[in-house]
mmJSON file of the N, C-alpha and C atoms, coordinates in Angstrom:
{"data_MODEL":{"atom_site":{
"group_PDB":["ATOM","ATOM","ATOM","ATOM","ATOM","ATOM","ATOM","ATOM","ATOM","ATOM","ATOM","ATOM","ATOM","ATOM","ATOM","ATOM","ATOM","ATOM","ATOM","ATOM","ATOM","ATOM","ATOM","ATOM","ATOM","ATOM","ATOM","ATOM","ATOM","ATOM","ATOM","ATOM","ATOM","ATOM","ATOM","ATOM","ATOM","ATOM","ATOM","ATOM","ATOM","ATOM","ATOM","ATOM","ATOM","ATOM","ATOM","ATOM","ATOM","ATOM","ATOM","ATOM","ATOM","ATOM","ATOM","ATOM","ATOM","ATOM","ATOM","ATOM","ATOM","ATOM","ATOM","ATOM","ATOM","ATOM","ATOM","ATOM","ATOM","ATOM","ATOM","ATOM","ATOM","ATOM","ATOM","ATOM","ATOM","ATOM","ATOM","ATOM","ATOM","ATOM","ATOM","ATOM","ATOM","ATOM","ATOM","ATOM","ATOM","ATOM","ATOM","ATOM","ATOM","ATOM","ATOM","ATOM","ATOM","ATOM","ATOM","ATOM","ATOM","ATOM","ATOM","ATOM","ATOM","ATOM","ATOM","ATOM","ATOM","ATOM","ATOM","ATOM","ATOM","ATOM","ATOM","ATOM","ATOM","ATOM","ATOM","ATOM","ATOM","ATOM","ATOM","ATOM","ATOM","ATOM","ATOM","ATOM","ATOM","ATOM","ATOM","ATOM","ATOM","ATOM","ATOM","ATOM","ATOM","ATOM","ATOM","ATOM","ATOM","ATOM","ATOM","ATOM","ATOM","ATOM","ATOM","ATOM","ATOM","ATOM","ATOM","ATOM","ATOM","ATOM","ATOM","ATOM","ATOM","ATOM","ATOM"],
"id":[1,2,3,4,5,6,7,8,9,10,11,12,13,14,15,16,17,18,19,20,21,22,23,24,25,26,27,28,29,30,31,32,33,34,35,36,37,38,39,40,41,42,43,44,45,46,47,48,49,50,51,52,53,54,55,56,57,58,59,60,61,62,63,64,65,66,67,68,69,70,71,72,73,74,75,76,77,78,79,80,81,82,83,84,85,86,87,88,89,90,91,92,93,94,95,96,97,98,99,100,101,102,103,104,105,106,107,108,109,110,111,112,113,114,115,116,117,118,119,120,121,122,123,124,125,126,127,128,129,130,131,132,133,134,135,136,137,138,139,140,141,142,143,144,145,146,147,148,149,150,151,152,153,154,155,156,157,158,159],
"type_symbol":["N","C","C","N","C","C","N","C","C","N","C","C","N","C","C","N","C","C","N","C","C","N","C","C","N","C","C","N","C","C","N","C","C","N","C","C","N","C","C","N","C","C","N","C","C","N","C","C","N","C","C","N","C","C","N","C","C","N","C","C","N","C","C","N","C","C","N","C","C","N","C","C","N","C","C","N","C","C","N","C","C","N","C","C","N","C","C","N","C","C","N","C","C","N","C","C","N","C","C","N","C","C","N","C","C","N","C","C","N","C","C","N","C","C","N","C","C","N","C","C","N","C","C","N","C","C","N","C","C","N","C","C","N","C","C","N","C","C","N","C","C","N","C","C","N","C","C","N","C","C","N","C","C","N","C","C","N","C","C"],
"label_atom_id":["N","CA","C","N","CA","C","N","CA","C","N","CA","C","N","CA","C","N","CA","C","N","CA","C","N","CA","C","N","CA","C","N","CA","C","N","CA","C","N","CA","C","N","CA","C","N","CA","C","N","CA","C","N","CA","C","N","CA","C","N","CA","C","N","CA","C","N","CA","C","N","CA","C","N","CA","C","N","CA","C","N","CA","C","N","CA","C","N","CA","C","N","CA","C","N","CA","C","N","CA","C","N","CA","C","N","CA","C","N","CA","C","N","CA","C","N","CA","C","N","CA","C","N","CA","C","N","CA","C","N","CA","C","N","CA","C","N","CA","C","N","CA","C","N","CA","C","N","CA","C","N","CA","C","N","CA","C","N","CA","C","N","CA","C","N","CA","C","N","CA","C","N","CA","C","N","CA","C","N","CA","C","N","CA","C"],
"label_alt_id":[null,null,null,null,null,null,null,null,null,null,null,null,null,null,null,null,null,null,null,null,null,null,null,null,null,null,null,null,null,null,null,null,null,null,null,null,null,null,null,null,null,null,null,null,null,null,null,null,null,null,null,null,null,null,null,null,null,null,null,null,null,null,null,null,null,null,null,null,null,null,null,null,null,null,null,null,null,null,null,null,null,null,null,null,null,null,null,null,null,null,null,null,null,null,null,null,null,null,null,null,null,null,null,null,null,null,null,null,null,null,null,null,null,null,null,null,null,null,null,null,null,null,null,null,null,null,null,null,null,null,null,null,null,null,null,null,null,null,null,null,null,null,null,null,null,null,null,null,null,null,null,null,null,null,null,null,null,null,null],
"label_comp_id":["UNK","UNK","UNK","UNK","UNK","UNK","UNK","UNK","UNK","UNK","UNK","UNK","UNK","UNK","UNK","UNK","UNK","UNK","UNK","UNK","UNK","UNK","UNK","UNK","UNK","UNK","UNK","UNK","UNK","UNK","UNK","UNK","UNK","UNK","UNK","UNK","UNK","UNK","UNK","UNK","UNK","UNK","UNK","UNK","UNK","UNK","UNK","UNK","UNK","UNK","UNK","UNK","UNK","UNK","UNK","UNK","UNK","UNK","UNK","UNK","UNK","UNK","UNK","UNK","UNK","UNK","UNK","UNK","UNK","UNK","UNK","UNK","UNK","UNK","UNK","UNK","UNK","UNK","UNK","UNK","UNK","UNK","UNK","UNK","UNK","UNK","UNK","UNK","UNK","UNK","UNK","UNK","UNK","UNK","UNK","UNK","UNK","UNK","UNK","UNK","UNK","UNK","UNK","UNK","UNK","UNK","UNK","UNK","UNK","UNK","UNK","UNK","UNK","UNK","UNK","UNK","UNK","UNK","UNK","UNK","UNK","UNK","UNK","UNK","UNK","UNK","UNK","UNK","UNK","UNK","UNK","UNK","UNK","UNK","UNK","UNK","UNK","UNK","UNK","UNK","UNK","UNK","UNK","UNK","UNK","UNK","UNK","UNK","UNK","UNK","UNK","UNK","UNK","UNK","UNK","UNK","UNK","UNK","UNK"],
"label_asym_id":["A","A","A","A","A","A","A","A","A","A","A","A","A","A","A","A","A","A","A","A","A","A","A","A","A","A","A","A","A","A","A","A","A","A","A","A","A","A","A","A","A","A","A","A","A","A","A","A","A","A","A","A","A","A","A","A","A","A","A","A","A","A","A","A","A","A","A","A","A","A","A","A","A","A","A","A","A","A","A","A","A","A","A","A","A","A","A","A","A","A","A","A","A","A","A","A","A","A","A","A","A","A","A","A","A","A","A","A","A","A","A","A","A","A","A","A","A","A","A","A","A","A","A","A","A","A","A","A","A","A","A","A","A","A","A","A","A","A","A","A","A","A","A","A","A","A","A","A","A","A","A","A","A","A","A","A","A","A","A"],
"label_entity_id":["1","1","1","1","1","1","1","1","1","1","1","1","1","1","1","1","1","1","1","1","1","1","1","1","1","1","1","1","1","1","1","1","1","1","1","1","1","1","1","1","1","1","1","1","1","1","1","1","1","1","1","1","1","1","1","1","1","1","1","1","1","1","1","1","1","1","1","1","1","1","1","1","1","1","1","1","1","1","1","1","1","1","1","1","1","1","1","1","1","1","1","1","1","1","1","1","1","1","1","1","1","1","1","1","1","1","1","1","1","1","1","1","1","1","1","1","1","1","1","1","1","1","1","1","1","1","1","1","1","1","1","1","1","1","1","1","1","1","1","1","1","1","1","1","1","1","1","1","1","1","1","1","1","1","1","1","1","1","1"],
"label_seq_id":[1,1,1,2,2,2,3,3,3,4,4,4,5,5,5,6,6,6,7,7,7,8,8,8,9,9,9,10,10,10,11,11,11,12,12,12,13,13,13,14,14,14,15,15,15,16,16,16,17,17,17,18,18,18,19,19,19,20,20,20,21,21,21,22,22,22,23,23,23,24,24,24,25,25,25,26,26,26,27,27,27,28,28,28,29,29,29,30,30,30,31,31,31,32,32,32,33,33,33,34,34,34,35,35,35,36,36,36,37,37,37,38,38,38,39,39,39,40,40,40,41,41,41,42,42,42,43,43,43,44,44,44,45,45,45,46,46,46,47,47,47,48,48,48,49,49,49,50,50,50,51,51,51,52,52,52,53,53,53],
"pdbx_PDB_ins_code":[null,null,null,null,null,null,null,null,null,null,null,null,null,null,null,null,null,null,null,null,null,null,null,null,null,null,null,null,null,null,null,null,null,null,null,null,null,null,null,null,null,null,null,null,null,null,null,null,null,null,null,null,null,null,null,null,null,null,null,null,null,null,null,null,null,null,null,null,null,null,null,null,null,null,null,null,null,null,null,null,null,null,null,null,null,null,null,null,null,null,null,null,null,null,null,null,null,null,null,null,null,null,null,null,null,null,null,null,null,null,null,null,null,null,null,null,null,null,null,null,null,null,null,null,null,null,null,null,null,null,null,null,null,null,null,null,null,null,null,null,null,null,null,null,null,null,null,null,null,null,null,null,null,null,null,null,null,null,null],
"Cartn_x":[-6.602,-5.888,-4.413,-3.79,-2.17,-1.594,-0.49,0.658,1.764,2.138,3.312,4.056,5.597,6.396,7.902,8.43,9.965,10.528,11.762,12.522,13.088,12.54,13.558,14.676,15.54,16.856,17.626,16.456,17.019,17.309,17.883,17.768,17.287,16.17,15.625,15.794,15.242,15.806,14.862,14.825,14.49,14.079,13.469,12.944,12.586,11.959,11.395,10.152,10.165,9.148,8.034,6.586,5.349,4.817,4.114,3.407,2.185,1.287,-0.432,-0.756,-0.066,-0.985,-0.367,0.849,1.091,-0.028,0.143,-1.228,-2.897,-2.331,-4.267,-4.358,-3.233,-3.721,-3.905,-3.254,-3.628,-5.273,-5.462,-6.922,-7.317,-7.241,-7.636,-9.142,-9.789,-11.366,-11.268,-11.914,-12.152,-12.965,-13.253,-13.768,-14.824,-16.478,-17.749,-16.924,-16.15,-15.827,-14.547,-14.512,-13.265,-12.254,-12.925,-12.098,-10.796,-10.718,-9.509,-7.871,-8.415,-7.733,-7.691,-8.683,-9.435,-9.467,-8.31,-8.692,-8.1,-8.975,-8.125,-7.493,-6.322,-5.633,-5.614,-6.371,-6.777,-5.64,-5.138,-4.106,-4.309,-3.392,-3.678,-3.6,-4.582,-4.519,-3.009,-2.827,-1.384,-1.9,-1.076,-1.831,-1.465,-2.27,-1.361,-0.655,0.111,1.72,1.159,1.201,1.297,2.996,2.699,4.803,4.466,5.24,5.32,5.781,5.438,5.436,6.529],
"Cartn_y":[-1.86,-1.521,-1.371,-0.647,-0.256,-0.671,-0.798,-1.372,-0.346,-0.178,0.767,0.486,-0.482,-1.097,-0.454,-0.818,-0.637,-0.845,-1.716,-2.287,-1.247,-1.724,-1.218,-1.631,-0.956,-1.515,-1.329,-0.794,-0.362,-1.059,-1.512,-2.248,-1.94,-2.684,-2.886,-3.655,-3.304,-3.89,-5.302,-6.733,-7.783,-8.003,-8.97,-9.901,-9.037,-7.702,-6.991,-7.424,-7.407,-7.988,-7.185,-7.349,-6.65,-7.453,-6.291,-7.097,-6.93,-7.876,-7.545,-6.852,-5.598,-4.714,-3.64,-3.55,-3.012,-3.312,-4.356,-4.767,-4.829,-4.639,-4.519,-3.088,-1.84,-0.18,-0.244,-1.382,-1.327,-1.212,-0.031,-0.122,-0.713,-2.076,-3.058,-3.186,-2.491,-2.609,-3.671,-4.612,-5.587,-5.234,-5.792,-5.745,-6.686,-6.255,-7.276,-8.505,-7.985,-9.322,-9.851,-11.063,-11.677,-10.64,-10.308,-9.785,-10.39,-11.52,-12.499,-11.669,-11.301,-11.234,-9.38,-8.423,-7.33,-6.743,-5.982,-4.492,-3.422,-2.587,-1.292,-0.713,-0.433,0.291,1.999,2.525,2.97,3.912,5.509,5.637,5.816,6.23,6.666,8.07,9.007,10.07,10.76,11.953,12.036,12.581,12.357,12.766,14.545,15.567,17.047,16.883,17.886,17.904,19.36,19.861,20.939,21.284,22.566,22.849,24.178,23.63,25.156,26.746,27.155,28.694,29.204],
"Cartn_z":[-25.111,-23.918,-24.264,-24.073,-23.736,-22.463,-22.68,-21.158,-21.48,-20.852,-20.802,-19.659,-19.76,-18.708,-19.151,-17.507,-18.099,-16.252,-16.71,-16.062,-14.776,-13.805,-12.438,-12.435,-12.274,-11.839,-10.555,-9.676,-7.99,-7.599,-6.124,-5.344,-4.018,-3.697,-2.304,-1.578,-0.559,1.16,0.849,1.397,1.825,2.419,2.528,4.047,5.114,5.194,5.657,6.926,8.146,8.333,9.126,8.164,8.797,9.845,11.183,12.029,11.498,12.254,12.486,12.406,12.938,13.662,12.503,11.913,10.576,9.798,9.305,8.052,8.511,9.82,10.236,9.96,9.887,9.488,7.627,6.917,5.604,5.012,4.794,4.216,2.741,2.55,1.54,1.456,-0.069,-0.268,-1.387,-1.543,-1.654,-3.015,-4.56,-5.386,-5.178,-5.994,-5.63,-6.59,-7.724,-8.316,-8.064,-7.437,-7.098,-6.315,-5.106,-4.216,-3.885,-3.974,-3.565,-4.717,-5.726,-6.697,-7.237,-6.859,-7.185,-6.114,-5.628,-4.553,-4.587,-4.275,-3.844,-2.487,-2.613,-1.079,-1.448,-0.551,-0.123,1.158,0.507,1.519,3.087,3.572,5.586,4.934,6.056,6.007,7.001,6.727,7.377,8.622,9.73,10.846,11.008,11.122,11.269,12.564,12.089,13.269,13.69,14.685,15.427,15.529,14.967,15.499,16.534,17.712,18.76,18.546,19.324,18.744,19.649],
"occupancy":[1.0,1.0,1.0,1.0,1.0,1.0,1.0,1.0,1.0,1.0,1.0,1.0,1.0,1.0,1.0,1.0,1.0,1.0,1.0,1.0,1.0,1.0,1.0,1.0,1.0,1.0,1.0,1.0,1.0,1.0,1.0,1.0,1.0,1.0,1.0,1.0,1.0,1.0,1.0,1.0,1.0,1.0,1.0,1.0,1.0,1.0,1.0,1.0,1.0,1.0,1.0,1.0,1.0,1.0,1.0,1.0,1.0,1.0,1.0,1.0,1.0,1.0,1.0,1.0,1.0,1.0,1.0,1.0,1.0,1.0,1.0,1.0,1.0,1.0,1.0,1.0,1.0,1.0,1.0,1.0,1.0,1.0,1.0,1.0,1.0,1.0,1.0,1.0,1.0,1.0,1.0,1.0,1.0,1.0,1.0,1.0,1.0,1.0,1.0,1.0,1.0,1.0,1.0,1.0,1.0,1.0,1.0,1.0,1.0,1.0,1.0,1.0,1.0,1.0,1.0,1.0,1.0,1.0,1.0,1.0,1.0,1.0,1.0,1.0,1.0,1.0,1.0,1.0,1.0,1.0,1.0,1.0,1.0,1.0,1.0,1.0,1.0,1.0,1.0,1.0,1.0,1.0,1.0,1.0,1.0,1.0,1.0,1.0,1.0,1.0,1.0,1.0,1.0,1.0,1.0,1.0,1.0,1.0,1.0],
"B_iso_or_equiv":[0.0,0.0,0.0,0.0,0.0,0.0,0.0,0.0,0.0,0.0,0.0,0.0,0.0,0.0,0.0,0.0,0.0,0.0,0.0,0.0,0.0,0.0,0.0,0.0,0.0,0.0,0.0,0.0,0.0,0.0,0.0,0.0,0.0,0.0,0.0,0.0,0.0,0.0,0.0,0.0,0.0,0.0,0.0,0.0,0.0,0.0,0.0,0.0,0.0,0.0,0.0,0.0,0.0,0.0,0.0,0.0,0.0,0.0,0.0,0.0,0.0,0.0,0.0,0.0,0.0,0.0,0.0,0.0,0.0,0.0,0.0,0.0,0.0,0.0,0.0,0.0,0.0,0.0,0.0,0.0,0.0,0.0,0.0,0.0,0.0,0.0,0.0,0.0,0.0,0.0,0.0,0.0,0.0,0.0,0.0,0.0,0.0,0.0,0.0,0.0,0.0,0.0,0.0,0.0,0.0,0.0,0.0,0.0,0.0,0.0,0.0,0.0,0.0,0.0,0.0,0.0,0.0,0.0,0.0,0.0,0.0,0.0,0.0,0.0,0.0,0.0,0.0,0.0,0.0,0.0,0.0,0.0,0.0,0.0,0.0,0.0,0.0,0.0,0.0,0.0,0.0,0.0,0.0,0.0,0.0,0.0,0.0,0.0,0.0,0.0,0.0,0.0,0.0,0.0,0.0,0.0,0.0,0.0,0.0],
"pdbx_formal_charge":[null,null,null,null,null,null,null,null,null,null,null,null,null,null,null,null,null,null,null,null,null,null,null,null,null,null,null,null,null,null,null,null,null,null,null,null,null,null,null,null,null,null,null,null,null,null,null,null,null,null,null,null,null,null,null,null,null,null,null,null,null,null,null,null,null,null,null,null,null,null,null,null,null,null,null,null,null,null,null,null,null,null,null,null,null,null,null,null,null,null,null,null,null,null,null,null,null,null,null,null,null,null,null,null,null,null,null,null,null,null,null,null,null,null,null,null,null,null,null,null,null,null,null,null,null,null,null,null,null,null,null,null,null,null,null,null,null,null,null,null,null,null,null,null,null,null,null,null,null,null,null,null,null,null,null,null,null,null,null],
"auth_seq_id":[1,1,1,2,2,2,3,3,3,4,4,4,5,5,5,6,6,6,7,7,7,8,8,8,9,9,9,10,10,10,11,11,11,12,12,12,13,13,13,14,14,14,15,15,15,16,16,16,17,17,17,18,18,18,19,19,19,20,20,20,21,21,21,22,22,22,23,23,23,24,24,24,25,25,25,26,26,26,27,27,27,28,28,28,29,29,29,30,30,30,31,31,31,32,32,32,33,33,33,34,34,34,35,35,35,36,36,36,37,37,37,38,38,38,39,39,39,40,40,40,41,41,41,42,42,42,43,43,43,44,44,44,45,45,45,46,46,46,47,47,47,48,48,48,49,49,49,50,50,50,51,51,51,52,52,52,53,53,53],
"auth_comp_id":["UNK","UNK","UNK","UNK","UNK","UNK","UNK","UNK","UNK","UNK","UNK","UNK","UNK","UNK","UNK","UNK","UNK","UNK","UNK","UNK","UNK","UNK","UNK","UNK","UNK","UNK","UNK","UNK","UNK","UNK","UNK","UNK","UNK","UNK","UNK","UNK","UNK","UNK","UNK","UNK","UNK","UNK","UNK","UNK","UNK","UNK","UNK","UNK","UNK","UNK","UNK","UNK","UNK","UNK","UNK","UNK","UNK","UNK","UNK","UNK","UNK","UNK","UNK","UNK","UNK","UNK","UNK","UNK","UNK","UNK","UNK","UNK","UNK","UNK","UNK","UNK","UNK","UNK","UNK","UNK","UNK","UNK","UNK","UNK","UNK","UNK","UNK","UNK","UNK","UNK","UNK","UNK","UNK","UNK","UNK","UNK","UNK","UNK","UNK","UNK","UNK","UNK","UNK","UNK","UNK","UNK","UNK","UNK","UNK","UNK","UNK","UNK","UNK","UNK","UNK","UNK","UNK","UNK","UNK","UNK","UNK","UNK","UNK","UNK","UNK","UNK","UNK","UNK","UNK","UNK","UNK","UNK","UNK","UNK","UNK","UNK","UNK","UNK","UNK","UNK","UNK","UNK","UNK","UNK","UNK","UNK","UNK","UNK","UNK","UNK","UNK","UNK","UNK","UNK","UNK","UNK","UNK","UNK","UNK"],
"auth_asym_id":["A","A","A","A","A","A","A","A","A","A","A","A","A","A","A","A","A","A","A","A","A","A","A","A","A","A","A","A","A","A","A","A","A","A","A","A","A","A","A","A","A","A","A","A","A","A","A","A","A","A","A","A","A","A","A","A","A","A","A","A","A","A","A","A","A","A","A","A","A","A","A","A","A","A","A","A","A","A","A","A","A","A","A","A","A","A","A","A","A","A","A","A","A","A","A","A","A","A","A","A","A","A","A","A","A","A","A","A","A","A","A","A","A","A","A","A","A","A","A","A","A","A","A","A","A","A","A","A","A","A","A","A","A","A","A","A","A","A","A","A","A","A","A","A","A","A","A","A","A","A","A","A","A","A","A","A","A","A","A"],
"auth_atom_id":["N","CA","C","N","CA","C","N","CA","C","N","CA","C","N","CA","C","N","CA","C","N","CA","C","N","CA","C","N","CA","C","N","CA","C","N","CA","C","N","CA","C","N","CA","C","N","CA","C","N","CA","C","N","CA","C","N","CA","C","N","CA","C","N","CA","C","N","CA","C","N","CA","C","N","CA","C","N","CA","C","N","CA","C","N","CA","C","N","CA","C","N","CA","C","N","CA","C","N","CA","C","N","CA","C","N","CA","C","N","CA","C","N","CA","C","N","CA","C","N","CA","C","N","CA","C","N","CA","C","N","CA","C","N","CA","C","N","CA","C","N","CA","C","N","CA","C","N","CA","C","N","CA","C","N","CA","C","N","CA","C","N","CA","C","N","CA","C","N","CA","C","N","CA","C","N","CA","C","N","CA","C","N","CA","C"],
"pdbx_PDB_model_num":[1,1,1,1,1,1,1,1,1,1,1,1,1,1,1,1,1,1,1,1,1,1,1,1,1,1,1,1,1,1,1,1,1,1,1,1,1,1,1,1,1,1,1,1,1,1,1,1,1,1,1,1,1,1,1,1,1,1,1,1,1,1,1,1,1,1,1,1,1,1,1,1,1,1,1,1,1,1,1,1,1,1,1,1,1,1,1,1,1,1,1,1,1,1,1,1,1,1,1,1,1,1,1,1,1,1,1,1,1,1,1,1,1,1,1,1,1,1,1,1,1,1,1,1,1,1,1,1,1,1,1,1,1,1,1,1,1,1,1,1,1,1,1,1,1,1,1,1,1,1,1,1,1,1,1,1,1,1,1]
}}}
């Protein structure tokens, strides 16, 4: 196996805070082995935009 890393040096925003109902739209699939530790997310589809004519 290979790793291939390298240092961020951005800075991001903090203490950000998610609701429920944010992390209840996260689609988290769960691995048969050690789901606790093993998942996949899974994106949102984008919703289409209608633009007027």
């Amino acid at each position: 196996m290979k790793v291939y890393a390298r240092l961020d040096e951005g800075t991001y925003p903090d203490k950000i805070k998610v609701t429920d109902a944010e992390l209840a739209t996260v689609q988290l699939h769960g691995d048969p082995f050690h789901a606790e530790w093993n998942y996949n997310i899974t994106p949102r589809q984008q919703e289409q935009q209608t633009t007027p004519m």
